[in-house]
C-alpha positions in Angstrom: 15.3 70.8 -85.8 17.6 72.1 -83.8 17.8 71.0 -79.8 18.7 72.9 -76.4 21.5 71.7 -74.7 20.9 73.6 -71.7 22.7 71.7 -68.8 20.3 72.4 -65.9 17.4 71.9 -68.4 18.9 67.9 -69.4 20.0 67.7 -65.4 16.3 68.3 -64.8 14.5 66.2 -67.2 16.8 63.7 -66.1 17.0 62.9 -62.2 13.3 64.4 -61.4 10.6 62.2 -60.7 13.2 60.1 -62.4 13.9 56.3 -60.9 16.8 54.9 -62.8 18.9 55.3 -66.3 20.1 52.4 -68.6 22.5 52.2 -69.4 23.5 55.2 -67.2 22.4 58.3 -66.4 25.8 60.0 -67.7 25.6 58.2 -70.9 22.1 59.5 -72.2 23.5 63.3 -70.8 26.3 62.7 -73.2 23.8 62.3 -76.1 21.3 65.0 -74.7 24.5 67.4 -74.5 25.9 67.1 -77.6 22.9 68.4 -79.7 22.1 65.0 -81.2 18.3 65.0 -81.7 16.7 61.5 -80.1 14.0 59.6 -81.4 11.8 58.9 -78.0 8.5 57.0 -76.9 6.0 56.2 -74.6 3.9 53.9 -75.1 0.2 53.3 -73.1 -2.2 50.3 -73.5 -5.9 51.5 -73.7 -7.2 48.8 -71.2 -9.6 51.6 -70.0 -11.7 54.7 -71.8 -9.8 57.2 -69.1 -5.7 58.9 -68.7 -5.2 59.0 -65.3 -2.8 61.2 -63.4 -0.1 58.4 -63.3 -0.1 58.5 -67.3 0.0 62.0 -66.5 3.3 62.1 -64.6 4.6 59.8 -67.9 3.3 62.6 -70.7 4.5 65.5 -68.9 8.1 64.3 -68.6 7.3 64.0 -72.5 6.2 67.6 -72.6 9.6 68.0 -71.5 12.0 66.1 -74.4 9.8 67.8 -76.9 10.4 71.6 -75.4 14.4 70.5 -75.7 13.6 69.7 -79.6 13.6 65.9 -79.4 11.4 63.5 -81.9 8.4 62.6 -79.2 6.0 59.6 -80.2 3.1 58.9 -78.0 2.3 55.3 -79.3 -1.1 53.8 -78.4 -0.9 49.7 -77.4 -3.8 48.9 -79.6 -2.7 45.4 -80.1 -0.5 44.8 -77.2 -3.7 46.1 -74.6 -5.9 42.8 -76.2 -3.0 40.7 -74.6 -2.7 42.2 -71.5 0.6 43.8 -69.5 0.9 41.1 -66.7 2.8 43.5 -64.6 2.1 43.5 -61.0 -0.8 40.8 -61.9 -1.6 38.0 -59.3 -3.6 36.6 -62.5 -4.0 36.6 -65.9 -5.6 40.1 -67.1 -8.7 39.5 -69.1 -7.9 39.9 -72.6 -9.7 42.7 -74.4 -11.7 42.4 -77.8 -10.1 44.6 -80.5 -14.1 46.5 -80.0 -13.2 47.0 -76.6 -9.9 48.8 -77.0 -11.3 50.8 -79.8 -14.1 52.1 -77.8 -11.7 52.8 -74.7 -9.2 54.5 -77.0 -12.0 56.9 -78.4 -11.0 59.8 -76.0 -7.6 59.3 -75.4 -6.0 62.0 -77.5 -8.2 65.0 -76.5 -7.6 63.9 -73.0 -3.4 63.9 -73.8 -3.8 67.0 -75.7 -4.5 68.7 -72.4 -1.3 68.1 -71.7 1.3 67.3 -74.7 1.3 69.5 -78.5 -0.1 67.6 -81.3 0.9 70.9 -83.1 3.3 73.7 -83.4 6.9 73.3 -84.8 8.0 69.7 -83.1 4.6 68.1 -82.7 4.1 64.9 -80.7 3.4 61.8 -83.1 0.6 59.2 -82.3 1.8 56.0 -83.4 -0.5 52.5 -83.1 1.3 49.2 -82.5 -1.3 47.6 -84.1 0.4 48.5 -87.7 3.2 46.4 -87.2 2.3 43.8 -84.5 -0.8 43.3 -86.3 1.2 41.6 -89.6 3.5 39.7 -87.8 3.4 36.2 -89.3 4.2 32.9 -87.1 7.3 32.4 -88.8 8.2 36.3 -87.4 7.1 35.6 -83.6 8.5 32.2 -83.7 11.7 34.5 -84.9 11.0 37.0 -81.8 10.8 34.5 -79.2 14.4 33.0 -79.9 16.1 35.7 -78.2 14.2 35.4 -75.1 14.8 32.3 -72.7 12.6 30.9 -70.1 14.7 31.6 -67.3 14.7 35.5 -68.3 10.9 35.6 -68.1 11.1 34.1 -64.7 12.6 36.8 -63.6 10.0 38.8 -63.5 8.8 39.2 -59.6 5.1 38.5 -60.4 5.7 35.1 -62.6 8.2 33.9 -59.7 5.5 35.1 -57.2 2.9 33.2 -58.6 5.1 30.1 -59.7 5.7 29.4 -56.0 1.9 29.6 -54.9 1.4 27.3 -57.4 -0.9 30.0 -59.9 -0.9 29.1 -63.5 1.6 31.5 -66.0 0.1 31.7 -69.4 2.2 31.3 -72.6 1.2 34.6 -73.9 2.2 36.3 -71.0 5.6 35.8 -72.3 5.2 37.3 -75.2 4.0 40.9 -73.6 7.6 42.1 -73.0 8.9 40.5 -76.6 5.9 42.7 -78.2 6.9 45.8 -76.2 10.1 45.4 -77.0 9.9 45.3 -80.7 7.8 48.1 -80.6 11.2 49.6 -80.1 12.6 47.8 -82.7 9.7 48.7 -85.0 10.1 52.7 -84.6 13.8 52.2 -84.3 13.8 54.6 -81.0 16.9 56.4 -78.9 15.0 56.3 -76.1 12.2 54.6 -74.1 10.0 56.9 -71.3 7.9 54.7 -68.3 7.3 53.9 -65.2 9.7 51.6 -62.7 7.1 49.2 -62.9 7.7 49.0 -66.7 11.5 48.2 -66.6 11.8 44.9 -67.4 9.7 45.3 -70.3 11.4 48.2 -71.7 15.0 46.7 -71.1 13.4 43.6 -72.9 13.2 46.5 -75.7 16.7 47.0 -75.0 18.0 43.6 -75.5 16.4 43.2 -79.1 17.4 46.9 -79.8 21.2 45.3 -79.3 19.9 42.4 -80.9 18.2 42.9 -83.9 19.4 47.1 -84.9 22.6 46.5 -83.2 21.9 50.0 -81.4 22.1 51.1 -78.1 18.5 52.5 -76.6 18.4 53.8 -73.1 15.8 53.7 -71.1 14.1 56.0 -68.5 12.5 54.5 -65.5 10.2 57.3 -63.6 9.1 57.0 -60.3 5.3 55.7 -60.2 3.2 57.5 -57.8 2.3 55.0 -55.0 0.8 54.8 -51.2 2.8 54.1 -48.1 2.4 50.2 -48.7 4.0 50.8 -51.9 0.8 50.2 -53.8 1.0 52.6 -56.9 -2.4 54.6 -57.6 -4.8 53.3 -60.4 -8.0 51.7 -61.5 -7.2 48.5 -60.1 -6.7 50.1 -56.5 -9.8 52.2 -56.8 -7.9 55.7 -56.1 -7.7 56.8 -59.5 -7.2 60.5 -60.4 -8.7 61.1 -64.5 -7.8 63.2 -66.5 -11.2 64.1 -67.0 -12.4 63.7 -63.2 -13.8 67.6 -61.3 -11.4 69.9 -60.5 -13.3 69.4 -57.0 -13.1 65.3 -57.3 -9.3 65.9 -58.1 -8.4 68.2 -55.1 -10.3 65.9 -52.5 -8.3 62.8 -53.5 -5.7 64.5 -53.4 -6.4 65.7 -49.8 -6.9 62.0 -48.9 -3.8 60.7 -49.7 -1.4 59.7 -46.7 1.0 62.5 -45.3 3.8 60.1 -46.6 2.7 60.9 -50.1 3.2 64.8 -50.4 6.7 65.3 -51.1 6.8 62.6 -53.6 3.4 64.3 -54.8 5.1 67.4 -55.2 8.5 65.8 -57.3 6.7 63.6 -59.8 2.9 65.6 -60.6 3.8 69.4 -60.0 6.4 71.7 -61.3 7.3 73.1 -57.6 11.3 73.6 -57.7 12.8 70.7 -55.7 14.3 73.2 -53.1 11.0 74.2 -52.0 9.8 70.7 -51.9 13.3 69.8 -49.4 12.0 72.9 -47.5 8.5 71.8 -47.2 9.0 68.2 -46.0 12.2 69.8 -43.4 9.0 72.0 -41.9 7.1 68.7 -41.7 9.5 66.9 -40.1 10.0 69.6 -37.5 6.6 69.6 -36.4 4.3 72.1 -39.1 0.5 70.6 -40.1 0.9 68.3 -43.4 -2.7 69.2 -44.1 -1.2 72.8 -45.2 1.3 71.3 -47.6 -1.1 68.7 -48.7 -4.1 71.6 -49.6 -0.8 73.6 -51.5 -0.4 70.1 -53.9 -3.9 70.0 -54.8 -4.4 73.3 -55.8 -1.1 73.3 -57.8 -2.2 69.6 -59.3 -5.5 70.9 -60.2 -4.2 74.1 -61.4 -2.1 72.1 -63.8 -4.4 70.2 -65.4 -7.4 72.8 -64.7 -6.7 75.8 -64.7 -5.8 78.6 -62.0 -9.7 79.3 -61.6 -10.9 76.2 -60.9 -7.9 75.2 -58.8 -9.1 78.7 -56.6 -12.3 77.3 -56.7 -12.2 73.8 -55.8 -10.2 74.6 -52.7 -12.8 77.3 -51.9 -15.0 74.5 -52.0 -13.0 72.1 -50.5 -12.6 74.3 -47.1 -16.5 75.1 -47.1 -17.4 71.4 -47.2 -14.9 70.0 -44.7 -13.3 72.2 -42.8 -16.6 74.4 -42.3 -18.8 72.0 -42.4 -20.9 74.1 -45.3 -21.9 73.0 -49.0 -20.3 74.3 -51.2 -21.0 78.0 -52.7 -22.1 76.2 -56.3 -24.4 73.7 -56.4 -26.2 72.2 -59.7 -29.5 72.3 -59.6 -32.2 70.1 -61.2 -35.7 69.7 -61.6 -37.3 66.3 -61.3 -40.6 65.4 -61.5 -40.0 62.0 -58.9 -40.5 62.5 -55.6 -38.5 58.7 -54.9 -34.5 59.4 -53.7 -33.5 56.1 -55.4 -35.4 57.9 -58.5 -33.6 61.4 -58.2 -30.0 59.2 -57.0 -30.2 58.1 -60.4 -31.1 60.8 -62.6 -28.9 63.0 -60.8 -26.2 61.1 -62.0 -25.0 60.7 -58.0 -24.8 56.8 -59.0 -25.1 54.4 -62.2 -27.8 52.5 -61.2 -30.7 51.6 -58.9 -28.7 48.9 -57.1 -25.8 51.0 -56.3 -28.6 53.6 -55.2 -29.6 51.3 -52.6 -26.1 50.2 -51.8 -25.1 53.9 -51.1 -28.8 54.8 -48.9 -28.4 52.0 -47.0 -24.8 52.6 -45.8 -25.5 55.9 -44.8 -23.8 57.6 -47.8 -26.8 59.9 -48.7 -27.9 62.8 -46.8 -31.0 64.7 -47.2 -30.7 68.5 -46.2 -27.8 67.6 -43.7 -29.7 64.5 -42.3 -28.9 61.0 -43.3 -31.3 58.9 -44.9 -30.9 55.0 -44.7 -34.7 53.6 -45.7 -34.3 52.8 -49.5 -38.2 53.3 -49.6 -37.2 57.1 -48.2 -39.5 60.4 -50.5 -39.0 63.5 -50.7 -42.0 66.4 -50.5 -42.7 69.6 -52.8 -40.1 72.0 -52.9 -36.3 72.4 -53.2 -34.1 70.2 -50.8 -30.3 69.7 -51.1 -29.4 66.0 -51.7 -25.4 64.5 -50.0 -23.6 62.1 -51.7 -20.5 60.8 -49.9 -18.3 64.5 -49.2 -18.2 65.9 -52.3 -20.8 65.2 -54.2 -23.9 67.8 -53.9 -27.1 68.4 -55.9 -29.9 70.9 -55.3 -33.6 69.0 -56.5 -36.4 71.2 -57.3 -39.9 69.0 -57.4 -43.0 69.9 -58.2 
C-alpha cells in the first residue's frame, strides 16, 4: 500500500500531543518521509470492561498513521493485564484471573471502533498477546530475563520510590516491561505508540528489539492528559471519562476540570488547529473567562466521540442545569409502582445499590422536586415528581 509523505501531515502526527521521540524525532521523519511503510502498535491491558478518553488520545493518534498508509495493530494485553502494569503503583496491582480480563475485554472493540477502522483498504489489526506470551516455556523467560539487570529495573521511579519507604517489589513486577517488550519483538514492529507514563516500558521494547532482531524501533511517547498536581486522569483517580459515558456525563467533566487543563485539553483530545489553541490560552492570559474556552472543549470532545447533535445538546443542557439553574429540557421518565426513594434510587438506575442509596440521601446528594431530601426513610405520594441526583443526573417518576 502505498503511504503519504505529506510533510505538514508527518510534522503533525509527530510533535502534537506528542512528548518525546526515540531515538529522535528527525530520525522516525526520515522513515515517515521516504515512503517506507511502518509496522506500528499500541498496545492496552484490559484491567477494566471500559476505553476511557485517555486510551482515546492513544487510538486517535493511531487513526492518524493509518490515514498516512502505515500497518496499524491495536494489540489487546490479555496475558500481560493478569500480571499487572506496576506503573505509577504505590503497590502491587491485584492480579486478574484470565475470567476477569475476558469478561472486561468483551466490549472493547466496538467501543475502539468508534473511533479507529477495523475495515476499508488499510484496516487496523487486533492482535492478543496472549498467543505468544501464553507458550513461552521457562527455559524462554529464563532466556528473556538475561538481558535485563537489576539495577535497570530500579530505575523505574515507582520501584526506587517504594524501595526507600521500605514497600515490598514483587519479582513479577520485573518481568511486566520484559513482556511488553517482547511483544515488540513478537510482532517484529517499526514503531511503538503510548503514553509518557509508558516509556520505560516501551524503550525496554527497544532494547530487546536491538537485542534479539538487531533492529532499530522508535518509540512515541504522547503526552497523558493529567490535573494541575500532575495526576493523569483515570479509574484509579475517579475522574474518568468512557468511551461509553452520556454525551451529558462527558461535557460536565469536562467542565470541571481545572482552568490549567484546557489548552492541553484542546492539543491532545480535539482536532482544534494549534494556532487557535496559542490564541485561546493568549486571551486567557490577558484576562477573558476560561469557562468560555472550557464549554468550547467539551462540546468539540463530545462532538468527537458523539456526534454534532448531541454535543449541541448536552451543552444545551449543560447551561439549563447550571448556569440557569433549570432541568434539563429532556428528562427520562419512569413509572414505578414504590412509593420508597431508596426503592425508586435503585430502579432508576441513579445508584447500584441500596447502600450507596443511603450513602447519597444522607449526604444531601438527592433532591426531590428542587428540595433536598436527607431522611433515608423519606416517600414519595401519588403523582409525578422530578427526582436530583448530584448535577446531572435527573429522572421524572410517575407513581400510582
Amino acid at each position: 500500500m502505498k503511504t503519504i509523505t505529506d510533510e505538514k501531515l508527518i510534522d503533525d502526527v509527530l510533535s502534537r500531543g506528542v512528548e518525546a521521540v526515540y531515538p529522535t524525532k528527525e530520525n522516525l521523519k526520515n522513515k515517515l518521509m521516504s515512503g517506507e511503510r511502518i509496522k506500528l502498535y499500541c498496545g492496552f491491558d484490559p484491567t477494566g470492561p471500559f476505553l476511557h478518553i485517555g486510551h482515546g488520545n492513544q487510538l486517535r493518534k493511531m487513526v492518524q498513521f493509518q490515514k498516512l498508509g502505515h500497518e496499524v495493530i491495536f494489540l489487546i494485553g490479555d496475558f500481560t493485564a493478569m500480571i499487572g502494569d506496576p506503573t505509577d503503583k504505590a503497590a502491587a496491582r491485584k492480579q486478574l484471573t484470565a475470567k476477569e480480563v475476558k469478561c472486561n475485554l468483551s466490549g472493547w472493540k466496538k467501543q475502539a471502533a468508534s473511533i479507529l477502522d477495523f475495515g476499508g483498504a488499510n484496516p487496523v489489526k487486533i492482535k492478543y498477546n496472549s498467543k505468544w506470551l501464553g507458550k513461552l516455556k521457562f527455559a524462554d523467560v529464563l532466556e528473556l530475563s538475561s538481558k535485563f539487570t537489576v539495577q535497570r529495573m530500579m530505575e523505574r521511579d515507582m520501584f526506587e520510590k517504594r524501595a526507600a519507604e521500605g514497600k515490598p517489589i514483587f519479582l513479577h513486577e520485573f518481568m511486566y516491561p520484559l513482556m511488553q517488550g517482547y511483544d515488540s519483538v513478537a510482532m517484529d514492529v517499526d514503531l511503538e505508540i503510548g503514553g509518557n507514563d509508558q516509556t520505560f516500558n516501551m524503550l525496554a521494547g527497544r532494547d530487546l528489539m536491538k537485542e534479539m532482531k538487531k533492529k532499530e524501533k522508535a518509540v512515541l511517547a504522547l503526552k497523558l492528559l493529567v490535573d494541575p498536581t500532575g495526576k493523569k486522569m483515570g479509574k484509579t483517580e475517579g475522574n474518568m471519562i468512557t468511551l461509553v459515558d452520556s454525551p451529558e456525563d462527558i461535557f460536565g467533566k469536562v467542565m470541571s476540570w481545572s482552568d490549567q487543563m484546557i489548552a492541553l485539553g484542546f492539543e491532545i483530545c480535539t482536532d482544534v488547529p494549534m494556532k487557535e489553541i496559542e490564541e485561546m490560552t493568549k486571551q486567557m492570559k490577558e484576562g477573558a473567562n476560561p469557562r468560555d474556552f472550557k464549554m468550547k472543549l467539551a462540546h468539540e470532545i463530545v462532538r468527537l466521540y458523539k456526534g454534532k447533535d448531541d454535543a449541541d445538546q448536552a451543552q444545551k443542557n449543560f447551561i439549563s442545569i447550571f448556569q440557569k439553574k433549570e432541568e434539563p429540557e429532556v428528562v427520562e421518565s419512569l413509572k414505578v409502582e414504590s412509593k420508597n426513594l431508596i426503592d425508586i434510587l435503585v430502579e432508576a438506575n441513579l445508584v447500584s445499590s441500596n447502600s450507596e442509596a443511603k450513602r447519597v440521601i444522607r449526604e444531601g446528594g438527592v433532591k426531590v422536586n428542587e428540595q433536598a431530601v436527607t431522611d433515608i426513610n423519606y416517600s414519595l405520594t401519588s403523582g409525578t415528581h422530578l427526582i436530583q441526583k448530584g448535577k446531572r443526573h435527573f429522572i421524572r417518576v410517575i407513581i400510582g
